[in-house]
Steps between C-alpha positions, in 0.01 A plus 500: 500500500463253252520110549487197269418126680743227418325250360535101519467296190127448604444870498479537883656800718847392673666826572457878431771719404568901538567626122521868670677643832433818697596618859406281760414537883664277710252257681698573867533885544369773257774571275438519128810383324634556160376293185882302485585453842378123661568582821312770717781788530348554886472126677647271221184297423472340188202618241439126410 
């Protein structure tokens, strides 16, 4: 995964953003969901 800091106008760190997505286990039960989908397709959580 690659990320590039957001930077402030004095250089410092304010925020970090994904520039790739992959599958992603849900943080409530042990699903592994598809790349496009923001909700877990087995509870409903949120991956953010």
């Amino acid at each position: 995964m690659h990320v590039t800091p957001d930077v402030d106008p004095q250089g410092d760190p304010v925020a970090v953003r994904t520039l790739e997505r992959g599958a992603w286990t849900c943080a409530n039960c042990p699903t592994t969901n598809e790349v496009h989908r923001k909700r877990c397709t087995e509870c409903g959580t949120t991956r953010h």
